[in-house]
PyMOL Python script that loads the backbone (N, CA, C, O; Angstrom):
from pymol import cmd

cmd.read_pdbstr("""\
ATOM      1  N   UNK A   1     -50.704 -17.378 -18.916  1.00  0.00           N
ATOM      2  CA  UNK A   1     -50.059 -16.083 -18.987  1.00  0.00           C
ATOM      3  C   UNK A   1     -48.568 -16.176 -18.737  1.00  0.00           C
ATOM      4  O   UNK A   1     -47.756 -15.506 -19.375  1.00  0.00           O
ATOM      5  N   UNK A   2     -48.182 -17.184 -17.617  1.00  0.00           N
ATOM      6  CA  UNK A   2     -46.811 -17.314 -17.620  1.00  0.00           C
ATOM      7  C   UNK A   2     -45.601 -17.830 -18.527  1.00  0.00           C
ATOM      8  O   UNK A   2     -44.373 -17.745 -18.555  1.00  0.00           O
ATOM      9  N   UNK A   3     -46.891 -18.555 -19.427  1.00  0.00           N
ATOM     10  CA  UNK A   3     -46.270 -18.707 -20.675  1.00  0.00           C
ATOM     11  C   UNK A   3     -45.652 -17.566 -21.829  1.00  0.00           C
ATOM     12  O   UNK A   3     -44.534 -17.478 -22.336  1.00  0.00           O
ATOM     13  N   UNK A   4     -46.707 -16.868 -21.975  1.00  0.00           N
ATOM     14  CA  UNK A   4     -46.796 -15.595 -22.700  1.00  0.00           C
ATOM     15  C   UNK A   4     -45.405 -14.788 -22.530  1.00  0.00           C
ATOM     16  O   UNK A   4     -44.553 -14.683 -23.412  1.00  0.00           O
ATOM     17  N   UNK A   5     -45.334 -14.234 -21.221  1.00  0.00           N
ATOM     18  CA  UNK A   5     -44.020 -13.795 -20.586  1.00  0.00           C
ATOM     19  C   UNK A   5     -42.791 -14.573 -20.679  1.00  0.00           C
ATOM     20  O   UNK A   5     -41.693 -14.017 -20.710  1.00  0.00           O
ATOM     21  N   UNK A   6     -42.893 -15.486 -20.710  1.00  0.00           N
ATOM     22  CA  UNK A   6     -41.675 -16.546 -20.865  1.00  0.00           C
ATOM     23  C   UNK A   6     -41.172 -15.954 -22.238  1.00  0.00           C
ATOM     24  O   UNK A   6     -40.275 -15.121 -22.370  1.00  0.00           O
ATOM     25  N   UNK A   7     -41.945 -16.564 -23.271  1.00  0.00           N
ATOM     26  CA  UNK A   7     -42.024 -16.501 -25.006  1.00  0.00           C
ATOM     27  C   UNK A   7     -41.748 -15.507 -25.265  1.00  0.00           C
ATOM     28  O   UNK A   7     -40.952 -15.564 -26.203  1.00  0.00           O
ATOM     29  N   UNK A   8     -42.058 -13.933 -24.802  1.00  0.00           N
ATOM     30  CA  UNK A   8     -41.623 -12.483 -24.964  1.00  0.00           C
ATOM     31  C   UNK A   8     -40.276 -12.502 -24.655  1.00  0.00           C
ATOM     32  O   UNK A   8     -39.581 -12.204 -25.626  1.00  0.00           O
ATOM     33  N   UNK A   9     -39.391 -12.859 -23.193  1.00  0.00           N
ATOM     34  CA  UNK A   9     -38.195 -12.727 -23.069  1.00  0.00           C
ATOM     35  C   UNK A   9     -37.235 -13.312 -23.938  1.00  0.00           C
ATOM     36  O   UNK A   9     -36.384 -12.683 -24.567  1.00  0.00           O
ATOM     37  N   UNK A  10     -37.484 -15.102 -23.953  1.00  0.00           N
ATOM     38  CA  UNK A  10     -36.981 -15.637 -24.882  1.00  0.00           C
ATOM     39  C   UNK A  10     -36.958 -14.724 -26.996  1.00  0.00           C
ATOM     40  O   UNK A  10     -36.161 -13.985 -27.572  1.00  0.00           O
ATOM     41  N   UNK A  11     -37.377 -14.930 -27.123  1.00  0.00           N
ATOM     42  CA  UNK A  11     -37.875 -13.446 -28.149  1.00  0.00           C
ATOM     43  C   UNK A  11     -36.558 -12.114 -28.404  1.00  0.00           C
ATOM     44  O   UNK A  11     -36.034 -11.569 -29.375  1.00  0.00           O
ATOM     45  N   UNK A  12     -36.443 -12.026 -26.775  1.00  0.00           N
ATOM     46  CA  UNK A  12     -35.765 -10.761 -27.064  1.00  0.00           C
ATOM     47  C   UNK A  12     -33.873 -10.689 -26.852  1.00  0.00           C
ATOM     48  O   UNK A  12     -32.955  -9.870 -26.888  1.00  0.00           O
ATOM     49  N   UNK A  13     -34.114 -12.101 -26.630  1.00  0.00           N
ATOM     50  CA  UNK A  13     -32.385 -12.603 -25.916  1.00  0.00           C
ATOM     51  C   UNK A  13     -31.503 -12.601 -26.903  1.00  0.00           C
ATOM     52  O   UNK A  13     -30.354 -12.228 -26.667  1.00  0.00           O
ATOM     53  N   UNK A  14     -32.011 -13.158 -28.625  1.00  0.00           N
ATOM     54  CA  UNK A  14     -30.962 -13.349 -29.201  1.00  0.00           C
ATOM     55  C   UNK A  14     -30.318 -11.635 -29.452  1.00  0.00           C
ATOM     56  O   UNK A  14     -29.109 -11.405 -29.490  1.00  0.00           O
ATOM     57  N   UNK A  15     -31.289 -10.657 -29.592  1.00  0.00           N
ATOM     58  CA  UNK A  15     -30.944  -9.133 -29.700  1.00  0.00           C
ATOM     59  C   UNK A  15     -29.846  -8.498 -29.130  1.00  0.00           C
ATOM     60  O   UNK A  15     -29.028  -7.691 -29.571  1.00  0.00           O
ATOM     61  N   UNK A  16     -30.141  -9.498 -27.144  1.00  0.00           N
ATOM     62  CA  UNK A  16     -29.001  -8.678 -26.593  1.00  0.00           C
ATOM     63  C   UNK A  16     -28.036  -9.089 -26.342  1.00  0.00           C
ATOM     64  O   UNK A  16     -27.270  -8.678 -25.470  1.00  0.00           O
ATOM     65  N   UNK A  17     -27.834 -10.330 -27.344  1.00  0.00           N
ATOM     66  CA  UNK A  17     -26.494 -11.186 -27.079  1.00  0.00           C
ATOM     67  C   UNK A  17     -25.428 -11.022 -27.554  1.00  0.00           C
ATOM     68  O   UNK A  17     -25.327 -11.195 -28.768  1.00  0.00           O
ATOM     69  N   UNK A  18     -24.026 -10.555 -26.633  1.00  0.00           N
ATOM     70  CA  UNK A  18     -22.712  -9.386 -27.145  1.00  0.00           C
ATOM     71  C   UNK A  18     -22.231 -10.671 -28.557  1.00  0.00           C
ATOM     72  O   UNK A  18     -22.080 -11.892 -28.605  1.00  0.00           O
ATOM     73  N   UNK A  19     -22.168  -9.927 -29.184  1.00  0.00           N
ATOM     74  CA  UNK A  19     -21.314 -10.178 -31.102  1.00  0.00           C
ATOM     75  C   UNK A  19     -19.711 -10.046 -30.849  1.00  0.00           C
ATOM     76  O   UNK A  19     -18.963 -10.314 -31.789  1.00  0.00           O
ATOM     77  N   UNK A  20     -19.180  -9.646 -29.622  1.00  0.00           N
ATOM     78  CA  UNK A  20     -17.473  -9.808 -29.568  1.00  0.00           C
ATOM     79  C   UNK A  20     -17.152 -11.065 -29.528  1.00  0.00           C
ATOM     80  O   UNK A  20     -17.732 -11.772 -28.705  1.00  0.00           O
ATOM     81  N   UNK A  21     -16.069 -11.690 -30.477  1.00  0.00           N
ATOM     82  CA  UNK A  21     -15.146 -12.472 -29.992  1.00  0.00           C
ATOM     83  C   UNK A  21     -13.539 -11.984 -29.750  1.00  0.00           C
ATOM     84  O   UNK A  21     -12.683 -11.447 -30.454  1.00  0.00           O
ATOM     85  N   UNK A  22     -13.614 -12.448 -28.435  1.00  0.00           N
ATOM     86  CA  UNK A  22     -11.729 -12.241 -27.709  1.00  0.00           C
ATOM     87  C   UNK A  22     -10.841 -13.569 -27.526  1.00  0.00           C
ATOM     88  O   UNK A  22     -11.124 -14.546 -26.832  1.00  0.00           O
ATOM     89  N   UNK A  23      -9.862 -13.396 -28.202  1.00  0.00           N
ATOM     90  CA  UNK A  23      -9.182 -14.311 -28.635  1.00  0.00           C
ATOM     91  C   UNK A  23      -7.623 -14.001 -28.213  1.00  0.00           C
ATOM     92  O   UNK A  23      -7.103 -12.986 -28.677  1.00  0.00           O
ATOM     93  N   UNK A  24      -6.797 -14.942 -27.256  1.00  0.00           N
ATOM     94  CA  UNK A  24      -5.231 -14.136 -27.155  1.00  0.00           C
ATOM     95  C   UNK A  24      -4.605 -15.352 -27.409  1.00  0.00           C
ATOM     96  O   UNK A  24      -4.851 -16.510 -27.073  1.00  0.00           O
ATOM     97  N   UNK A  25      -3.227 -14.513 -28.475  1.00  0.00           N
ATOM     98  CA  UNK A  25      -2.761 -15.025 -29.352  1.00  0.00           C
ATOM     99  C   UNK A  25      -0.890 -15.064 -28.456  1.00  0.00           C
ATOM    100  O   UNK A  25      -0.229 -14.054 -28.212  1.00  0.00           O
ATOM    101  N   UNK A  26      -0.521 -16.320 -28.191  1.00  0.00           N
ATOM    102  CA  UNK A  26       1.019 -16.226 -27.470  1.00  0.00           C
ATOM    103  C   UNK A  26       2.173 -16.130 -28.648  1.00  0.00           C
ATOM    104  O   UNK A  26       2.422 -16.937 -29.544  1.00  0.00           O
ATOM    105  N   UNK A  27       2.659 -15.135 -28.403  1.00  0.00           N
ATOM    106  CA  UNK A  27       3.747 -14.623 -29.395  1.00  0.00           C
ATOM    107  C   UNK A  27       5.190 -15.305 -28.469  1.00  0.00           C
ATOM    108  O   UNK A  27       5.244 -15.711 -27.308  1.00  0.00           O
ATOM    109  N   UNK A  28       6.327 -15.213 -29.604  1.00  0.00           N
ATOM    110  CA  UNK A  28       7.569 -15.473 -28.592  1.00  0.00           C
ATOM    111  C   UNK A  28       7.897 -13.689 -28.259  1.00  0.00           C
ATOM    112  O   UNK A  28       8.591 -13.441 -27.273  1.00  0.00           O
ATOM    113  N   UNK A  29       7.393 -12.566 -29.078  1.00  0.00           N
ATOM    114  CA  UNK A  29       8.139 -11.507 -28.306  1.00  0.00           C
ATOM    115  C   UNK A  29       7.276 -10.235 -28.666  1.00  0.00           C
ATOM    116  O   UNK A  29       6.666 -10.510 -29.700  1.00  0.00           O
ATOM    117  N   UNK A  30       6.981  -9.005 -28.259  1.00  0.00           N
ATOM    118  CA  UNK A  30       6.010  -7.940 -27.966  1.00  0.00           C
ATOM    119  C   UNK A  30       6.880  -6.778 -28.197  1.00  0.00           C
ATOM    120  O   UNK A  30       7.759  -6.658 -27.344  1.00  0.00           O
ATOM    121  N   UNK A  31       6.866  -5.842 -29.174  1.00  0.00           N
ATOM    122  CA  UNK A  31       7.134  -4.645 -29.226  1.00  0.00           C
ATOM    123  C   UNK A  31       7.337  -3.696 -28.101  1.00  0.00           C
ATOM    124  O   UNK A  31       6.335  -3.071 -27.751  1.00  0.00           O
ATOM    125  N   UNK A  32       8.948  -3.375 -27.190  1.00  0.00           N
ATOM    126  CA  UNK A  32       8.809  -2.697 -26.127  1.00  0.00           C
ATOM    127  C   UNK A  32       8.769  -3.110 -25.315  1.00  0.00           C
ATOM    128  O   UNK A  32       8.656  -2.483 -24.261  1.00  0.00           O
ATOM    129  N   UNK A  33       8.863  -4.756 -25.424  1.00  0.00           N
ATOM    130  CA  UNK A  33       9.092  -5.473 -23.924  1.00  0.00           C
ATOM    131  C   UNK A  33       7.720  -5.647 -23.259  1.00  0.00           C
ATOM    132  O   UNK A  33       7.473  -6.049 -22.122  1.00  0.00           O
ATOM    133  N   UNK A  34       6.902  -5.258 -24.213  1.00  0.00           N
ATOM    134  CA  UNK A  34       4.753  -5.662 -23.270  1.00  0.00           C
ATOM    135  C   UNK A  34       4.998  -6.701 -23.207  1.00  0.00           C
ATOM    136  O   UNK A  34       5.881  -7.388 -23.721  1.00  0.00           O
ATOM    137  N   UNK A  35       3.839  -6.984 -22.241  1.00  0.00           N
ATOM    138  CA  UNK A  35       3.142  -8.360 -22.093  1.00  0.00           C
ATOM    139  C   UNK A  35       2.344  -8.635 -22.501  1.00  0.00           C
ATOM    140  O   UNK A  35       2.306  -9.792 -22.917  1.00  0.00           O
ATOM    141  N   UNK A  36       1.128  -7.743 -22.667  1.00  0.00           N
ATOM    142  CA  UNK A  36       0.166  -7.665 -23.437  1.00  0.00           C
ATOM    143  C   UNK A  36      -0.111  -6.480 -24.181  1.00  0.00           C
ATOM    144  O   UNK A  36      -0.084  -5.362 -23.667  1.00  0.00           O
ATOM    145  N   UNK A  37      -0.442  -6.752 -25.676  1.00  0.00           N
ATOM    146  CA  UNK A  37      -1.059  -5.561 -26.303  1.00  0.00           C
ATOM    147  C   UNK A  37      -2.348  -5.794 -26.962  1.00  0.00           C
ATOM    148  O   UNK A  37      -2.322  -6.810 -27.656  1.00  0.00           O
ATOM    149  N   UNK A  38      -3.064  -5.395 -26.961  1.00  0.00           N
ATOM    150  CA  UNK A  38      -4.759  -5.049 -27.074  1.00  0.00           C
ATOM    151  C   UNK A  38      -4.683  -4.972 -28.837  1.00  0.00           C
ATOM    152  O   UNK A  38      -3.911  -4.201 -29.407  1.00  0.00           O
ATOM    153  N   UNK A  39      -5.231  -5.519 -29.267  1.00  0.00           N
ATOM    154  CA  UNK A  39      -5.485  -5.349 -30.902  1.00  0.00           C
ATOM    155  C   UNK A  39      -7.312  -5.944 -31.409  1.00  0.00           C
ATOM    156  O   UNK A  39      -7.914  -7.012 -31.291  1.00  0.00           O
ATOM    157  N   UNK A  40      -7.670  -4.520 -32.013  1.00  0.00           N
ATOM    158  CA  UNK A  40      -9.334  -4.481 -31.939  1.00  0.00           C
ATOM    159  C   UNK A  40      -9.470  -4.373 -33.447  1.00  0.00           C
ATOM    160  O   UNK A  40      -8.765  -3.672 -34.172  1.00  0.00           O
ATOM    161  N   UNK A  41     -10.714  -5.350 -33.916  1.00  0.00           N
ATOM    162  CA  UNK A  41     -11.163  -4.767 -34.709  1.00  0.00           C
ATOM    163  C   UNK A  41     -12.493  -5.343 -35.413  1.00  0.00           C
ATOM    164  O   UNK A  41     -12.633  -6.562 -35.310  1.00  0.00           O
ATOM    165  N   UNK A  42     -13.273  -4.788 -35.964  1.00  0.00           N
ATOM    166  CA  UNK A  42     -15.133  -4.875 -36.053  1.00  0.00           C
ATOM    167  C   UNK A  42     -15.222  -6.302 -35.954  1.00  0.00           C
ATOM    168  O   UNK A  42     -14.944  -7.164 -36.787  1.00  0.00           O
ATOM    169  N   UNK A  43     -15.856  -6.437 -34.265  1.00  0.00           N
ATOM    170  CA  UNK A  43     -16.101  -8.056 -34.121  1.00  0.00           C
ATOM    171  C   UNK A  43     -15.590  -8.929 -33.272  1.00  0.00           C
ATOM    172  O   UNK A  43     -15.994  -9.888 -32.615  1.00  0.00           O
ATOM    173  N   UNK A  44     -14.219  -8.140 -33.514  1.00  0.00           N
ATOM    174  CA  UNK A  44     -13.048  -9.140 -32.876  1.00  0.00           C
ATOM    175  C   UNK A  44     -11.901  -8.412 -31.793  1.00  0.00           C
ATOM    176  O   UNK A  44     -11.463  -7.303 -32.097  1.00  0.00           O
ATOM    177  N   UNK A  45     -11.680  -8.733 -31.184  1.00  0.00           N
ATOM    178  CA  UNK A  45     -10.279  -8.310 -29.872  1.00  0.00           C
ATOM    179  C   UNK A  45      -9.675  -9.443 -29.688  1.00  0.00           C
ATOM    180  O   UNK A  45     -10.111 -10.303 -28.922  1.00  0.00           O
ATOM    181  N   UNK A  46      -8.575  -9.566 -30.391  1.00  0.00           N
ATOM    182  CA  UNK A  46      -7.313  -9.857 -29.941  1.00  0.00           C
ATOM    183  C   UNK A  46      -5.974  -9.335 -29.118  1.00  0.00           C
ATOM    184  O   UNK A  46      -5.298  -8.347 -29.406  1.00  0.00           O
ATOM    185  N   UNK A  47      -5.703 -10.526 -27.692  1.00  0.00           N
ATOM    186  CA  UNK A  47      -4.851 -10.296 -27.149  1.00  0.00           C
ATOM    187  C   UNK A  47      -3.207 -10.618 -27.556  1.00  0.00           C
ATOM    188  O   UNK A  47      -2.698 -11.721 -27.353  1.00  0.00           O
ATOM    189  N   UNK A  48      -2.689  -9.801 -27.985  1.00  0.00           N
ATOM    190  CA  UNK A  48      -1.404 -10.408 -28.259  1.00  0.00           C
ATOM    191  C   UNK A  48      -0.321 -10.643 -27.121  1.00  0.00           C
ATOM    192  O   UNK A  48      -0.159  -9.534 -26.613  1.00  0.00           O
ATOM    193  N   UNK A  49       0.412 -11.470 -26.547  1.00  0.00           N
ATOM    194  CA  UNK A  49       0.737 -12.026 -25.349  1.00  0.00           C
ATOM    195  C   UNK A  49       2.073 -12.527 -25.683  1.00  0.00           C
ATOM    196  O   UNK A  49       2.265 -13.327 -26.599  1.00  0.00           O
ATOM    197  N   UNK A  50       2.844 -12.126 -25.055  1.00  0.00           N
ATOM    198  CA  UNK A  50       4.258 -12.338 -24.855  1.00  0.00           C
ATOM    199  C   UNK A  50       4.398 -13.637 -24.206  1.00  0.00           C
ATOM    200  O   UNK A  50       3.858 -13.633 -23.100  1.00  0.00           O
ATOM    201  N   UNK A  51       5.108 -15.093 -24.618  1.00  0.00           N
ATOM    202  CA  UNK A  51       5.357 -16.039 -24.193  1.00  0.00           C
ATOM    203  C   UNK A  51       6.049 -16.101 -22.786  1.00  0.00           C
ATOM    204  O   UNK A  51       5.808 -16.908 -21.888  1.00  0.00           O
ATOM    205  N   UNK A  52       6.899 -15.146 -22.785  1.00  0.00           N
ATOM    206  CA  UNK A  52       7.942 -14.817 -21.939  1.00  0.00           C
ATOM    207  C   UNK A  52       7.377 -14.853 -20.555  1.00  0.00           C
ATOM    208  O   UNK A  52       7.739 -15.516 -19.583  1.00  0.00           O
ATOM    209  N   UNK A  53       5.921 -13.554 -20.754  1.00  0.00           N
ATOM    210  CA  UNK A  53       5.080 -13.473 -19.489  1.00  0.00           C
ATOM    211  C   UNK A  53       4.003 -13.999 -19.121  1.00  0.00           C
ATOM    212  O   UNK A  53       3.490 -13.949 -18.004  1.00  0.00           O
ATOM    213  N   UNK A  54       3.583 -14.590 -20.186  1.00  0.00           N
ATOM    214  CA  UNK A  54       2.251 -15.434 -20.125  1.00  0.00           C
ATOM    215  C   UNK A  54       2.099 -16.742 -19.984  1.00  0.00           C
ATOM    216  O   UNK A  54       2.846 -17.106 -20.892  1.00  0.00           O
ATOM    217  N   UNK A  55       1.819 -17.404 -19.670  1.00  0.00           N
ATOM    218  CA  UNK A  55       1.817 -19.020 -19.294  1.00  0.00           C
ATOM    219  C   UNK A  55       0.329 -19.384 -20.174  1.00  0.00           C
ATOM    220  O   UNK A  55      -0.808 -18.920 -20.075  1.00  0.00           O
ATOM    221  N   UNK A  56       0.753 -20.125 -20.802  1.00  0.00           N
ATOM    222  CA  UNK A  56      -0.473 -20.810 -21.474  1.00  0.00           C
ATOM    223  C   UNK A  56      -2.070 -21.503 -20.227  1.00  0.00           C
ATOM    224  O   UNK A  56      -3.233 -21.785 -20.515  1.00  0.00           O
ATOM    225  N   UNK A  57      -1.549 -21.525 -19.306  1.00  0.00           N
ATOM    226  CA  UNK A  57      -2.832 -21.708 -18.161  1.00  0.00           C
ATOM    227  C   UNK A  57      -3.099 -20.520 -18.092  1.00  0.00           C
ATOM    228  O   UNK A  57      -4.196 -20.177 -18.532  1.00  0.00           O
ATOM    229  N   UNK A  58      -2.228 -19.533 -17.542  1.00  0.00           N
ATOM    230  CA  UNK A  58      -2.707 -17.821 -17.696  1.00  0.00           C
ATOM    231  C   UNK A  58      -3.618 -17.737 -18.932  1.00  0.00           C
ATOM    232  O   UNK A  58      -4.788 -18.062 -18.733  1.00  0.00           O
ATOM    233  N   UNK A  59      -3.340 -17.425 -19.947  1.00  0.00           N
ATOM    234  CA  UNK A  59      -4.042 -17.042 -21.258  1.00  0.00           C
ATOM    235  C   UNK A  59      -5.352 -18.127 -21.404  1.00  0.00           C
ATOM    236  O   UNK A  59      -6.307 -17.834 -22.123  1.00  0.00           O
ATOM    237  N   UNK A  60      -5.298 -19.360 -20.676  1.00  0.00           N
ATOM    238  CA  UNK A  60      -6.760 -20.187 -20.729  1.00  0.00           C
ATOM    239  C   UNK A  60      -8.009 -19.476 -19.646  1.00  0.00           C
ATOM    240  O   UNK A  60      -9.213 -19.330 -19.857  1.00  0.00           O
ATOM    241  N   UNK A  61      -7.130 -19.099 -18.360  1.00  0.00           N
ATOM    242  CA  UNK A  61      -7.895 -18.476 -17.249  1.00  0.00           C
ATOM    243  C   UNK A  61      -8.311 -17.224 -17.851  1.00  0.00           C
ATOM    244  O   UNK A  61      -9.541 -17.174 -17.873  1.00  0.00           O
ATOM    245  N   UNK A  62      -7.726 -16.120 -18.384  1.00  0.00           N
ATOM    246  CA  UNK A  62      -7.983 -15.042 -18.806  1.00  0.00           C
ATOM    247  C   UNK A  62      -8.746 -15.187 -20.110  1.00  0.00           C
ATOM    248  O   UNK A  62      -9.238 -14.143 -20.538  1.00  0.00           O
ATOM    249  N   UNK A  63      -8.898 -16.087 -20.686  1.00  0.00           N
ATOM    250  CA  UNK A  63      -9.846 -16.276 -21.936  1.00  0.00           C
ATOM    251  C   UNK A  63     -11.277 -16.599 -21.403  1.00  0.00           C
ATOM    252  O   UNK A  63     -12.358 -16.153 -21.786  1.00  0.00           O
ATOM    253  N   UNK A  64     -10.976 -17.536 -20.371  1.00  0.00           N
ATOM    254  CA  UNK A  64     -12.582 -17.686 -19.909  1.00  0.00           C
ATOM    255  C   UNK A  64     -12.984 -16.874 -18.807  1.00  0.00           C
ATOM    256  O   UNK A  64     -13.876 -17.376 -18.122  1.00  0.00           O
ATOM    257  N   UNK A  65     -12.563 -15.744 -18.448  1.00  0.00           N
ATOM    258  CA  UNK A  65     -13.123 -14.601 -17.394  1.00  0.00           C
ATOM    259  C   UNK A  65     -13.642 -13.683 -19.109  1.00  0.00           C
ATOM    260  O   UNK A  65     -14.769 -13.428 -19.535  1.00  0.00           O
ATOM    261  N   UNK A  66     -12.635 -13.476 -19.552  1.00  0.00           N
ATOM    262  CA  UNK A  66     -13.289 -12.500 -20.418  1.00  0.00           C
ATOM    263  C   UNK A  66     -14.297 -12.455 -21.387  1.00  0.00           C
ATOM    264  O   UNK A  66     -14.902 -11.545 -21.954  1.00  0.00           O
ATOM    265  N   UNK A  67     -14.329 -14.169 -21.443  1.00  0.00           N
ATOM    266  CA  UNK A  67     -15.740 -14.528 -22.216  1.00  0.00           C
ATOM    267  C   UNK A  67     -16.821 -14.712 -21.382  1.00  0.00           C
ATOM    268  O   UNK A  67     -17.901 -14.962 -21.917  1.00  0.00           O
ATOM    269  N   UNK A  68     -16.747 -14.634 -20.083  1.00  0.00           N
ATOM    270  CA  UNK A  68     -17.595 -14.926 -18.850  1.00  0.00           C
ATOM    271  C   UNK A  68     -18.294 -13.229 -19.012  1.00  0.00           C
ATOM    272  O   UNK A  68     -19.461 -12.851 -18.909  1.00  0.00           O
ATOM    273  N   UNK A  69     -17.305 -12.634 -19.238  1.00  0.00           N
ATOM    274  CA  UNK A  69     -17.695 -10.810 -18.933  1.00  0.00           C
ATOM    275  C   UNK A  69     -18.669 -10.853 -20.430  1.00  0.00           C
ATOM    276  O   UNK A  69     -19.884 -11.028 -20.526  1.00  0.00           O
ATOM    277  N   UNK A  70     -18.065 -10.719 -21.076  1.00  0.00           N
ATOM    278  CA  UNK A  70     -18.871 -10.957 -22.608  1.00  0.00           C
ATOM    279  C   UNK A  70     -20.139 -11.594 -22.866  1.00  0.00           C
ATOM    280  O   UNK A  70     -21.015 -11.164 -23.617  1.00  0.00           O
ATOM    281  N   UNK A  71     -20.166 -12.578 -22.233  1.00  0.00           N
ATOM    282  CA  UNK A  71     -21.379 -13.101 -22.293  1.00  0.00           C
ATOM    283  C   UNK A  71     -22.538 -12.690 -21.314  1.00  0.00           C
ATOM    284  O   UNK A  71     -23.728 -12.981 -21.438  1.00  0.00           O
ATOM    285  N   UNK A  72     -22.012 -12.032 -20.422  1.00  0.00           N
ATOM    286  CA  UNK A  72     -22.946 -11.415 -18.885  1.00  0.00           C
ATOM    287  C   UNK A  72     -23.451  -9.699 -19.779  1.00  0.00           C
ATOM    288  O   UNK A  72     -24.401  -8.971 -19.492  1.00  0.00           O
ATOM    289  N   UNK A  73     -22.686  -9.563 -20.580  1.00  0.00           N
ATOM    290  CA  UNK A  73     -22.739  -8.062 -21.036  1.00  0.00           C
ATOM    291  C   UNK A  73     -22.116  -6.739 -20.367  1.00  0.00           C
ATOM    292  O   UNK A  73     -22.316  -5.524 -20.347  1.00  0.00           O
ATOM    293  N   UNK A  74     -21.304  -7.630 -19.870  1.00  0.00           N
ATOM    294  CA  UNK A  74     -20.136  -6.342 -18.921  1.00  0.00           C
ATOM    295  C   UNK A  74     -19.240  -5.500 -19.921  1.00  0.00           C
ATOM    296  O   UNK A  74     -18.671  -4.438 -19.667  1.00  0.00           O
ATOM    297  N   UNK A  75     -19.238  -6.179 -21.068  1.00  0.00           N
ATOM    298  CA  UNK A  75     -18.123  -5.650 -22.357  1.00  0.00           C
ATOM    299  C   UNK A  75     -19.080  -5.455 -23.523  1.00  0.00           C
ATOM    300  O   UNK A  75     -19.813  -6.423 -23.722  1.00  0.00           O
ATOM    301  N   UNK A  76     -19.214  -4.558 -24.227  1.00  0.00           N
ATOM    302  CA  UNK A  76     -19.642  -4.401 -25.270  1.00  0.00           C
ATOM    303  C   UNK A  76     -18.749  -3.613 -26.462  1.00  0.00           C
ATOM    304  O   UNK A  76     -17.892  -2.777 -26.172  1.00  0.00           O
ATOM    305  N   UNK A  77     -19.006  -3.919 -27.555  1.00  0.00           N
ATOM    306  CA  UNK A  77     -18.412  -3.085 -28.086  1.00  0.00           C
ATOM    307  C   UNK A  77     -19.082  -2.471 -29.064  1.00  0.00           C
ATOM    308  O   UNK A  77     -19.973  -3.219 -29.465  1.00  0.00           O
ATOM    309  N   UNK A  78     -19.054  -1.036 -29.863  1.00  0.00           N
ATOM    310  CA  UNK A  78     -19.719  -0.089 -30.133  1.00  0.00           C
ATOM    311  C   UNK A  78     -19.175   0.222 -31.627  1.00  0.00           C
ATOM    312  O   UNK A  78     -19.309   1.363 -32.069  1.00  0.00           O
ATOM    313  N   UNK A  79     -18.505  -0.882 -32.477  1.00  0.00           N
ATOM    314  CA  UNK A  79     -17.753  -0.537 -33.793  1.00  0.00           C
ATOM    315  C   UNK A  79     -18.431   0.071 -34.476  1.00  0.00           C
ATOM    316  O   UNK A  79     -17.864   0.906 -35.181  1.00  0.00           O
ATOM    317  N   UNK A  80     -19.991  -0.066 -34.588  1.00  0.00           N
ATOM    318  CA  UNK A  80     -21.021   0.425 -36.076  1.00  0.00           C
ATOM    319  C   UNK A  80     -20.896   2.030 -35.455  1.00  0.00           C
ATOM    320  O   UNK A  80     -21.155   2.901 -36.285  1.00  0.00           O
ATOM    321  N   UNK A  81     -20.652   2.339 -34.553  1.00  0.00           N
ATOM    322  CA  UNK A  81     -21.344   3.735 -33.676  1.00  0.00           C
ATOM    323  C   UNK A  81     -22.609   3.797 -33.873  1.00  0.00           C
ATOM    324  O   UNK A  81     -23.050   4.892 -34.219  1.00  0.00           O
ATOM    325  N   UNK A  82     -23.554   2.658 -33.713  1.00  0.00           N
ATOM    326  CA  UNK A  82     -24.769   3.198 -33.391  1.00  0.00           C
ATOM    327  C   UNK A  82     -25.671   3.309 -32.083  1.00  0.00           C
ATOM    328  O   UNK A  82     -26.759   3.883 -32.131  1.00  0.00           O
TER     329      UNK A  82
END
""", "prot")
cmd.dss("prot")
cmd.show_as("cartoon", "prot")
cmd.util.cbc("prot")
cmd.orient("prot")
């Protein structure tokens, strides 16, 4: 039986597994002096990142928290609206 239950969960994992990829992209300069600006779209979030303020170790640390969140299902995103 503990098998059974196993095979059901496994089963149902690939369903709830988040479809975002986040990706930040280091620019030399940001509209307005940002540091970061948020750019979304079906699938995908890109960070656009000012060289100026971002340190390429920054943008590695912040890539893998936010794929850490993504993959836990803390972030979802809702493009189809369904």
């Amino acid at each position: 039986m503990a098998d059974e239950d196993g095979a059901g969960r496994d089963d149902e994992a690939p369903d709830t597994e988040p479809q975002t990829e986040i990706r930040m992209e280091l620019r030399d300069s940001l509209p307005g002096g940002r540091a970061v600006i948020g750019v979304e779209q079906e699938g995908e979030f890109v960070w656009l990142a000012s060289k100026k303020h971002v340190t390429e170790q920054a943008r590695d640390e912040f890539l893998d928290q936010f794929q850490r969140i993504v993959r836990e299902g803390w972030w979802v995103q809702n493009w189809s609206g369904r």
